[in-house]
C-alpha positions in Angstrom: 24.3 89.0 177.4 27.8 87.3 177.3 28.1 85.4 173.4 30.8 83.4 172.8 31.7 82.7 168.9 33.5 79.5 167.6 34.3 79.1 164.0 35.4 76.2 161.9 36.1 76.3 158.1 37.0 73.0 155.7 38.7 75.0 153.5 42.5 76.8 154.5 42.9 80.2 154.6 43.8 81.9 151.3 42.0 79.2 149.1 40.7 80.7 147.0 37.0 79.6 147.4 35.6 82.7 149.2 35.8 81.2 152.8 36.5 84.5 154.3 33.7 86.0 153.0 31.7 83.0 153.6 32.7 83.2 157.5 31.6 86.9 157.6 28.4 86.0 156.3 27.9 83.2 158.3 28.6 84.5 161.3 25.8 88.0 160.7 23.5 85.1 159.8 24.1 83.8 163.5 23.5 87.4 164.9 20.1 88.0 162.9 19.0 84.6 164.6 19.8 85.6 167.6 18.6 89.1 167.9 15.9 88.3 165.5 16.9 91.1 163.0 14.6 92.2 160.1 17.3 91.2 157.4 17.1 90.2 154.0 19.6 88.1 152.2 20.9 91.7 150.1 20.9 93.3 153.1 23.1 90.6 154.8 25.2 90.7 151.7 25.6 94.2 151.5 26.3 94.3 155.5 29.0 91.5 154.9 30.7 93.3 151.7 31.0 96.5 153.5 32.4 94.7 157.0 35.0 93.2 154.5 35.7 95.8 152.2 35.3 99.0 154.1 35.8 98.6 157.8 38.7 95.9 157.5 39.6 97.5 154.1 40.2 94.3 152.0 40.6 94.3 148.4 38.2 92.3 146.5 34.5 92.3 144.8 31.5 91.7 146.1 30.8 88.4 144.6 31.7 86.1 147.3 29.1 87.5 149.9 25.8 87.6 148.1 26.7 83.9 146.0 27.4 82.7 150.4 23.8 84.2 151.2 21.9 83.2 148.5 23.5 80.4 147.6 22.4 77.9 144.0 23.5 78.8 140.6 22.9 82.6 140.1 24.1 85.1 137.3 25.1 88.4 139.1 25.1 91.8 138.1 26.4 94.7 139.5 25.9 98.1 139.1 26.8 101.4 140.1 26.2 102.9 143.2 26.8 99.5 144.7 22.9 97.9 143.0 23.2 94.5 142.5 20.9 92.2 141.2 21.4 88.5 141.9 19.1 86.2 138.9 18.6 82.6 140.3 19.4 80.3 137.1 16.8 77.3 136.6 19.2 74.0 136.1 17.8 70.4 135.8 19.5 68.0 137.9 20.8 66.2 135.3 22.7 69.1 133.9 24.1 69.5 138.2 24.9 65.7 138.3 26.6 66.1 134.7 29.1 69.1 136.2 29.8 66.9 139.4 30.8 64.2 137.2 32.7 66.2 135.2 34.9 68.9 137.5 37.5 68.4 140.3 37.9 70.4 142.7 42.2 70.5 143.5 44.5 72.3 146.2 47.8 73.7 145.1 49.1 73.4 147.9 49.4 76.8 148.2 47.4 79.3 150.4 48.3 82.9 149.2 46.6 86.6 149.9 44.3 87.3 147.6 44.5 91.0 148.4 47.9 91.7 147.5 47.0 90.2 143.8 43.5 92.0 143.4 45.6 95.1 144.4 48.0 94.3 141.5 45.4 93.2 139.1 43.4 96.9 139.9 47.0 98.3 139.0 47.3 96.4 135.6 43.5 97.3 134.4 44.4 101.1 135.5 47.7 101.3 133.8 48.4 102.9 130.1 48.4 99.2 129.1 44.9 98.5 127.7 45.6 94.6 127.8 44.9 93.9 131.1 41.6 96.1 131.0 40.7 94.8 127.4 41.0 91.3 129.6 39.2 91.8 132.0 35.8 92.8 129.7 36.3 89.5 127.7 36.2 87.5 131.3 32.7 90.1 131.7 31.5 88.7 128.0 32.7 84.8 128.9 30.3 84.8 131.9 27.7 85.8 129.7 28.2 82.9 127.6 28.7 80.5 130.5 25.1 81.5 131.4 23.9 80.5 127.9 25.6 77.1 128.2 24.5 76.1 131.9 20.8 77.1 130.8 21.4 75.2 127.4 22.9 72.3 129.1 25.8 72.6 127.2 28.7 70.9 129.3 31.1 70.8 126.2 30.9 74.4 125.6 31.1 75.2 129.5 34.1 73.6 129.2 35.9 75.6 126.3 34.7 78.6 127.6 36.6 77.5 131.3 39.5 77.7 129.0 39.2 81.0 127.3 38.5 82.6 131.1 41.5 81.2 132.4 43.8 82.9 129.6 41.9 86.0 130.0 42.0 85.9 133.7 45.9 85.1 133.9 46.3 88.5 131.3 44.6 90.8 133.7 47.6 90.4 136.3 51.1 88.9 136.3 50.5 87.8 140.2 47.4 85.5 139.1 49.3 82.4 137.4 52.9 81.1 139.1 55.2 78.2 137.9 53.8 75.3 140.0 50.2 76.2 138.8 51.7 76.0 135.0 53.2 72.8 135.9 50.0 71.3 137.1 48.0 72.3 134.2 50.4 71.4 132.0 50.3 67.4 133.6 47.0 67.4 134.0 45.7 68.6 130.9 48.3 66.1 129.0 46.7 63.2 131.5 43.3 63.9 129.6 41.6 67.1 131.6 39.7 69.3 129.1 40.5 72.7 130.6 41.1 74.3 133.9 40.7 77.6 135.8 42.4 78.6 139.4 39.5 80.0 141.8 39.4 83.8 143.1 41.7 85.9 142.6 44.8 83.2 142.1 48.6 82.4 142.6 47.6 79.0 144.4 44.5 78.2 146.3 42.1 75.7 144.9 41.9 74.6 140.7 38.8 73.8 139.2 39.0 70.9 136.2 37.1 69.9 133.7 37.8 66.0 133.0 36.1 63.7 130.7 34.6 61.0 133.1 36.8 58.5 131.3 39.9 60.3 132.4 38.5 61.3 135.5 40.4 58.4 137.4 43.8 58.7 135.6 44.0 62.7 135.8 43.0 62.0 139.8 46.2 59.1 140.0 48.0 61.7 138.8 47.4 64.5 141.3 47.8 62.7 144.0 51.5 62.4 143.1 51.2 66.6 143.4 51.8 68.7 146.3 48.0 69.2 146.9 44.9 67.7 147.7 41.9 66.3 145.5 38.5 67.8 147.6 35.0 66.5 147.1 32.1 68.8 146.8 28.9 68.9 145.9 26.4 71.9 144.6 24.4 72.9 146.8 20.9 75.0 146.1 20.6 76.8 149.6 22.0 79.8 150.8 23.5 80.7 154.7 21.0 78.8 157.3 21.2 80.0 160.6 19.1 78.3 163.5 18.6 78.1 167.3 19.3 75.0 169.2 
């Protein structure tokens, strides 16, 4: 049987947001429909991380393709001899509508390969230099903390802890932060945004911002005079769907 596959993605390539991972996913979701496979959503993850990262040979985690599949607000953990255990987190609705209120979702501007700076970030936490490494465990301990926060609905500390994982995340690798991502969070965060934090692995893509609703407006004015786009989103509690039609 003859298949012919189309794919279409809101987000540009190199954004920072997981789409390629996302499309992987997506597209063994279609194929598990179709051929009616006995697959779970880890094995669909695993089969996705290991299409990516072994066969294609990509740097990166393994984040992206289980939080595609499962989809919600989940605290990962991984493990060696690649276990990894994905915890579903329990948050009202009012907490979600708070966040929505509160984050915006920016482009750069700039699409960039996350590869080349996961590959330089794997060189920083392997050097002699312990900073980058030393780094990269506090981002580890911050996402413990984040958890504590979403479950607490505590939006103000969510926020301050955005900004300590986006000075630890820029420390791991020189390749992660650039001049026109400094100059945007230096604007914005003068316009009235809390903190901030660049999604994946960095050097453009997409920002995430924390804004106090009352500066929501003026910090969004002000973007718009960037080279970049303001993108609405919404959280969504459901993983990959596939379907026949």
């Amino acid at each position: 049987m003859a298949v012919r596959v189309y794919t279409y993605s809101d987000a540009p390539p190199g954004s920072g947001l997981g789409s390629s991972s996302t499309m992987v996913v997506t597209i063994l979701s279609a194929y598990q429909e179709l051929l009616q496979l006995p697959l779970s959503e880890y094995d669909i993850a695993r089969m996705a991380y290991e299409i990516e990262r072994i066969d294609c040979k990509l740097a990166g985690g393994k984040q992206d393709q289980y939080a595609t599949t499962f989809g919600g607000f989940n605290f990962m953990e991984f493990y060696e001899q690649d276990r990894v255990i994905v915890n579903p987190l329990r948050i009202r609705q009012n907490i979600i509508n708070e966040l929505e209120s509160q984050l915006i979702l920016f482009f750069t501007g700039v699409s960039r390969s996350s590869a080349k700076i996961i590959d330089d970030q794997v060189r920083s936490t392997t050097s002699d230099n312990t900073k980058a490494l030393d780094a990269m465990h506090e981002v580890k301990q911050l996402s413990y903390a984040m958890k504590e926060c979403l479950l607490r609905s505590n939006i103000d500390g969510m926020s301050e802890l955005f900004r300590k994982a986006w000075l630890a995340k820029k420390s791991t690798s020189n390749s992660i932060s650039t001049e026109h991502i400094e100059t945007i969070a230096d604007k914005v965060l003068s316009a009235g945004a809390k903190s901030l934090k660049i999604s994946g692995a960095g050097g453009g893509g997409f920002m995430m911002l924390f804004v106090d609703p009352i500066y929501r407006l003026k910090v969004e004015r002000l973007l718009e005079e960037l080279e970049g786009k303001v993108q609405p989103f919404r959280f969504t509690q459901q993983g990959t769907q596939s379907w026949r039609v």
